[in-house]
C-alpha positions in Angstrom: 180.9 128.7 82.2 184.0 130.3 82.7 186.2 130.3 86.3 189.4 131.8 87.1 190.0 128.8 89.5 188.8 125.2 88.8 185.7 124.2 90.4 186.8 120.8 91.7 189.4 123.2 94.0 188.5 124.8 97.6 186.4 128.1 97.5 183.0 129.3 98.0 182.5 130.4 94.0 184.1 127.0 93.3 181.8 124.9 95.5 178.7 127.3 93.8 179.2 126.4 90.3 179.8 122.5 90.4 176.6 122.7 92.5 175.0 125.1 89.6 176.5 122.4 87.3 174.6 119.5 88.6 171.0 121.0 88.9 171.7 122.4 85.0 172.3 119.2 84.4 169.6 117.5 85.9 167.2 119.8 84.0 168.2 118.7 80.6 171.2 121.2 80.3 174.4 120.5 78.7 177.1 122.5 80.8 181.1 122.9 80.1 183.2 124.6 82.4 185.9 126.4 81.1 189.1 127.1 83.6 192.7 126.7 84.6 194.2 123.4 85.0 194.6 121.9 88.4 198.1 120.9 89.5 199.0 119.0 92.9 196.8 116.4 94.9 193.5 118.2 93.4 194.3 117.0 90.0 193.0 113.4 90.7 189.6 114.4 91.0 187.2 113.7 88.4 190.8 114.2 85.5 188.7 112.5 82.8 184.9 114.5 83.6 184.1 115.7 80.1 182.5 118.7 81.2 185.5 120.7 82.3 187.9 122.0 79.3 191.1 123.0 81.2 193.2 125.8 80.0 196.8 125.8 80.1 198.0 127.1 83.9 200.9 127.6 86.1 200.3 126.8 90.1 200.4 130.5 92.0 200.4 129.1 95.8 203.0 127.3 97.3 200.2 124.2 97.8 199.8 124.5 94.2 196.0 124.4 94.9 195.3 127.7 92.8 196.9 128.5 89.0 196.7 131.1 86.4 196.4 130.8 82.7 197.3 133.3 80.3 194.2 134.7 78.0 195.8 134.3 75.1 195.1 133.1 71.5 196.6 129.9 72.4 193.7 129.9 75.1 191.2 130.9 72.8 192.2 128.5 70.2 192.3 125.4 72.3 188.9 126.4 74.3 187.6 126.8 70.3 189.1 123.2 69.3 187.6 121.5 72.6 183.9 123.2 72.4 183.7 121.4 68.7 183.5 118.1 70.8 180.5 119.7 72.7 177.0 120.8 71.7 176.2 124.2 70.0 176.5 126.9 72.6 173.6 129.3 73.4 175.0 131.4 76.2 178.4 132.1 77.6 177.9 132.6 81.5 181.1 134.0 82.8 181.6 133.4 86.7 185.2 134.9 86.8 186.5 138.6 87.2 190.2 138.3 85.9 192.5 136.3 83.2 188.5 133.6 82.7 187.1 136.8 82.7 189.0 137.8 79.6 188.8 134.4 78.5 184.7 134.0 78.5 184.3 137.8 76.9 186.7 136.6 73.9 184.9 133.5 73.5 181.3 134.8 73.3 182.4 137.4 71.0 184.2 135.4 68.6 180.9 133.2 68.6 178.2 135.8 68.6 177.1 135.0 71.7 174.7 136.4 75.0 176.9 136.2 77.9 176.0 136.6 82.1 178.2 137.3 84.2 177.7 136.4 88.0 180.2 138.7 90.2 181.1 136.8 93.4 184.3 138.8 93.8 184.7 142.1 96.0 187.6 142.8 93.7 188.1 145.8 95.7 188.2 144.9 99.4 189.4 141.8 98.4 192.8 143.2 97.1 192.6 145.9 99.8 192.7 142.9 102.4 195.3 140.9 100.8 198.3 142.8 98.5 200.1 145.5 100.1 200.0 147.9 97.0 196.0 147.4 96.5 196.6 150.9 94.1 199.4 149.0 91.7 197.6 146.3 91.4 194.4 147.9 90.0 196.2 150.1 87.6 197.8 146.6 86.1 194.9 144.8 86.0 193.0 147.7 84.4 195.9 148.0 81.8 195.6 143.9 81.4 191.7 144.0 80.8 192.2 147.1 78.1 194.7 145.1 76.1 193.1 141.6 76.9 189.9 142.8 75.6 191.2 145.3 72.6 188.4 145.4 69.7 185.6 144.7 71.9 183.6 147.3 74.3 185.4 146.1 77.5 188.6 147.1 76.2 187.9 150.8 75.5 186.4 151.5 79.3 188.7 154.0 80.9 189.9 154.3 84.7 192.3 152.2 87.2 190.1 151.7 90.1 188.4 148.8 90.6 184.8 149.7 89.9 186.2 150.7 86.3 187.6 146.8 86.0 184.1 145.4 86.3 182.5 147.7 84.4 185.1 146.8 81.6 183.8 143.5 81.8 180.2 143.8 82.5 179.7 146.3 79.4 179.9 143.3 77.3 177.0 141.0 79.5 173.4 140.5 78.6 172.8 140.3 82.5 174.7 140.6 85.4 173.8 138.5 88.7 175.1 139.3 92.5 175.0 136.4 95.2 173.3 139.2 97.3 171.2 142.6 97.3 173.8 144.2 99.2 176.6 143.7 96.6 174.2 144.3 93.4 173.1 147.6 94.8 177.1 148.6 95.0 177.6 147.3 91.8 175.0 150.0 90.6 175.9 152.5 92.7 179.4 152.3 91.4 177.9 152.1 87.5 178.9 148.5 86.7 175.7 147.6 85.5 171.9 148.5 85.9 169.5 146.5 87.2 171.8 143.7 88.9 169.6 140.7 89.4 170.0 138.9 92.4 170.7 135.3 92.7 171.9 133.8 95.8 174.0 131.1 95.7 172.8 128.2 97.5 172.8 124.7 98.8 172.4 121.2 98.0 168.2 120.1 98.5 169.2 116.5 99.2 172.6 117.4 101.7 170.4 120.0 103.4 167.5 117.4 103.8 169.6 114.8 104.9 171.0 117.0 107.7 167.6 118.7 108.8 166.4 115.1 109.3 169.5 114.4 111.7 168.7 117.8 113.7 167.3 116.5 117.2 163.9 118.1 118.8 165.7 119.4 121.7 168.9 121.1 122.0 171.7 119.4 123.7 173.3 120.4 127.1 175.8 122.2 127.7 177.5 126.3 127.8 176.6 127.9 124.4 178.1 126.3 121.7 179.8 129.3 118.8 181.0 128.1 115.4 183.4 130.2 113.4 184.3 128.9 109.9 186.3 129.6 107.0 189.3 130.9 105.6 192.1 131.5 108.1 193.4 135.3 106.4 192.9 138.6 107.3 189.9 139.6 105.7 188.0 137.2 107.3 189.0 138.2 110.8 189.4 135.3 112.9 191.8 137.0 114.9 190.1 139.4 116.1 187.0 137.0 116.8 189.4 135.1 119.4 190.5 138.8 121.3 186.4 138.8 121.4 186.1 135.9 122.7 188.8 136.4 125.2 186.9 140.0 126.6 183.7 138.5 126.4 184.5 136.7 129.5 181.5 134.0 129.1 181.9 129.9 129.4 181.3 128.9 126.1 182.7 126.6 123.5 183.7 127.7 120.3 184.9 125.3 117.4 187.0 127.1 115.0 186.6 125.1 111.7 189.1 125.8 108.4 192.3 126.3 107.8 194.5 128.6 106.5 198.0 131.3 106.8 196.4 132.5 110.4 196.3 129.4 112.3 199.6 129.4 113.8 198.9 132.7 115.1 195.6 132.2 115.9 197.2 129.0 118.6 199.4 131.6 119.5 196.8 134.2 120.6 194.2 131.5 122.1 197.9 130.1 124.0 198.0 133.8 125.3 194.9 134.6 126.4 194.2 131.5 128.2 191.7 130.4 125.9 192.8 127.1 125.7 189.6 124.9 127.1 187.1 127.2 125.4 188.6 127.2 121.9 189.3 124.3 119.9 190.2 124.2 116.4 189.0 121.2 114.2 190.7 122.2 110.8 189.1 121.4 107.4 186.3 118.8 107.2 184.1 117.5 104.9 180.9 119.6 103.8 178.6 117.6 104.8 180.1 117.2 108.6 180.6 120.8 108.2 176.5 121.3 108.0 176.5 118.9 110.9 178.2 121.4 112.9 176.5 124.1 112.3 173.2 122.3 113.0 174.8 121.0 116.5 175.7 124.4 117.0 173.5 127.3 118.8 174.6 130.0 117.2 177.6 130.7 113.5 180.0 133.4 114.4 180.8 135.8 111.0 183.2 138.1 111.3 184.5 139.5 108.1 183.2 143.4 107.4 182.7 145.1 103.9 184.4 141.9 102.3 181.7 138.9 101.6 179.3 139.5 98.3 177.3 137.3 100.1 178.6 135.4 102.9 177.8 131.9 102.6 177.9 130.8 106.1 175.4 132.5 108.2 172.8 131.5 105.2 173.6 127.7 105.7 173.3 128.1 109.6 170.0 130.0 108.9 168.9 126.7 106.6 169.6 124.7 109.5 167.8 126.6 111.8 171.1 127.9 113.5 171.2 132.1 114.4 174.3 133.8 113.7 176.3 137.0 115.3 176.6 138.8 112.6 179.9 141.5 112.2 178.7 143.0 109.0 175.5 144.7 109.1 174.8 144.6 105.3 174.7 140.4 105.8 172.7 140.9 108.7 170.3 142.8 106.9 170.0 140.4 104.5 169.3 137.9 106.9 166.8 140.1 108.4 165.7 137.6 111.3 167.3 135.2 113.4 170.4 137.4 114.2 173.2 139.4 116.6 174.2 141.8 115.1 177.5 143.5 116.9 178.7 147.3 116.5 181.3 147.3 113.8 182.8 151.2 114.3 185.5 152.0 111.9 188.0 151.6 114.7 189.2 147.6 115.3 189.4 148.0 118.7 185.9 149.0 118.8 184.8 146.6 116.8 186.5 143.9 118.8 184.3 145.2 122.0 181.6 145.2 119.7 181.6 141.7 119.1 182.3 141.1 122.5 179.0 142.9 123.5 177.3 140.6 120.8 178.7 137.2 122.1 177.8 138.1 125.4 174.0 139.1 124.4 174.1 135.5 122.2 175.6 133.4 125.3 172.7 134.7 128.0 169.7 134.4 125.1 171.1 130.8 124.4 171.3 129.9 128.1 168.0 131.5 129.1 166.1 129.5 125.6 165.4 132.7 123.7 167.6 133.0 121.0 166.3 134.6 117.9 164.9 132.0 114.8 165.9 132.6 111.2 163.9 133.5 108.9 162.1 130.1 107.7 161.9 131.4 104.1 165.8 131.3 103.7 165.4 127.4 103.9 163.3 127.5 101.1 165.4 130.3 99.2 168.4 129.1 99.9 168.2 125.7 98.3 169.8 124.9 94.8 166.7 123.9 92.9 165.3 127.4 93.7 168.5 129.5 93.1 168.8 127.3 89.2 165.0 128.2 88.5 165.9 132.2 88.7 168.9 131.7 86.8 167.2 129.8 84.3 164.5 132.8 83.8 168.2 134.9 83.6 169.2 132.8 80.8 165.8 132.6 79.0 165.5 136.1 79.2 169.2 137.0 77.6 168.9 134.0 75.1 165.6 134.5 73.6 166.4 138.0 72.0 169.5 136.4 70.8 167.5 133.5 68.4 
């Protein structure tokens, strides 16, 4: 497997593939993840686990939590030198849309090898959301992914827009897997690849077991209880959750959990609009207490719109039996039961009275005992064991023409 970020650092992809890691390995798989080095606190974790092969990196945040190697033949020689250690590869499964990207496509070619890639990345909204000259940045990394892959198929694919990036790198995959139906029929639309199968990632059987058997019979007293969790940056839009809040108007408690570059202005907004004693912000946590939560809760907040390619959160509240209010109506869809689902115009002030409507339809279901259930089958779904099982048919299907 190939990552542009280490898998033992914070992330939703991250968190995926050491999970997809441990139920490979459980099944008699031998698995090596291939990705940057980690630098600061992170790199005490598992250092001597002989199933990452770490690439040469440089730290790119200031809590040197993130890094970026360069895909060059140094790379490729070293990732060469450390898989002679390792067991004959059959299939190169490339989780990674930039510099491990480039890195995984070289690999498999050099080695006559099926690859799947698995696109958790909204490279579009995603730099849209967070660089202020979205356009530059895709003409660079467009120019990057022509020279990085010269001589093979993904290096002759022409445009500068994003679309035109993944198909560069999904015209040299066997398959390519989405984390929802919402993103794989974009990634059609758009001509990245045809059929897109769809794999959800999912969650620990044992974790989620261990929490459903904590959940108690009877809900606990008290105003409606919200959750809102994640990343603290704009694309997420916890900001404007808390102005929702705020015009909502209904007692309530809502635990903001995460952390990230918007907390201190998130204090600041709750600080302005009085919010104090119905907003409380419990910063990063473990998983596990995070699934706790959610269970305790009575109903997950998400917020982001257009961003998630799945949108991890309102699928582990749905595991847990938790209903969600749901910003994006392509996640709602894909929840189908079990949800709010708030007017998201193309205006953010409407949108903010949007979700205002929405939290006030959640709070008076919740207090009157007829809040909508999830769907029951995304428990079963949802789970890890499942999710491994359709990837394995993935890489049965790409690996068997390949022998």
């Amino acid at each position: 497997m190939f990552a542009d970020q280490h898998v033992e650092t914070l992330g939703g992809a991250q968190v995926s593939m050491r999970l997809q890691r441990r139920f490979l390995e459980r099944a008699g798989h031998t698995v090596t993840v291939v990705a940057p080095r980690r630098h600061g606190a992170r790199a005490a974790i598992n250092p001597d686990d002989p199933g990452y092969l770490d690439v040469p990196s440089i730290p790119v945040t200031a809590d040197r939590e993130y890094g970026f190697s360069w895909p060059g033949r140094r790379a490729d020689a070293l990732i060469d030198r450390g898989m002679q250690a390792r067991p004959a590869v059959d299939l190169v499964h490339v989780q990674a849309d930039f510099w491990a990207g480039f890195l995984g496509y070289r690999f498999a070619a050099r080695h006559g090898l099926p690859a799947v890639h698995t696109m958790h990345n909204h490279v579009d909204a995603g730099l849209a959301a967070n660089t202020p000259t979205p356009g530059a940045v895709l003409w660079a990394l467009n120019a990057w992914r022509r020279v990085a892959l010269r001589g093979l198929p993904g290096g002759a694919v022409r445009g500068w827009d994003a679309w035109a990036h993944l198909r560069g790198l999904a015209i040299g995959a066997a398959a390519v897997t989405a984390p929802s139906s919402h993103f794989a029929r974009r990634l059609e639309r758009h001509g990245v690849f045809d059929p897109v199968d769809v794999v959800w990632n999912g969650i620990d059987d044992e974790l989620l077991d261990a929490v459903l058997a904590d959940v108690p019979a009877e809900r606990r007293p008290g105003p409606p209880r919200f959750v809102w969790l994640g990343r603290m940056s704009p694309e997420k839009r916890l900001l404007p959750f808390l102005e929702a809040v705020a015009e909502a108007g209904v007692t309530c408690e809502v635990e903001v959990i995460g952390g990230g570059a918007q907390l201190a202005p998130a204090r600041r907004l709750v600080a302005r609009r009085g919010l104090e004693r119905t907003v409380r912000f419990a910063g990063r946590m473990p998983y596990e207490q995070v699934l706790h939560r959610l269970a305790d809760a009575d109903a997950l907040v998400q917020t982001s719109i257009g961003f998630e390619t799945q949108g991890m959160t309102p699928f582990e509240a749905a595991s847990l039996g938790t209903p969600s209010v749901v910003s994006d109506p392509d996640i709602a869809a894909e929840l189908g039961a079990g949800v709010w689902r708030a007017d998201s115009p193309a205006d953010e002030p409407g949108r903010v009275r949007g979700l205002a409507a929405a939290l006030r339809r959640a709070a008076a279901d919740i207090e009157a005992g007829t809040a909508p259930l999830p769907d029951p089958g995304i428990g079963a779904e949802f789970r890890q064991s499942s999710r491994t099982a359709a990837m394995l048919a993935i890489y049965d299907r790409v690996v068997s023409p390949a022998r």
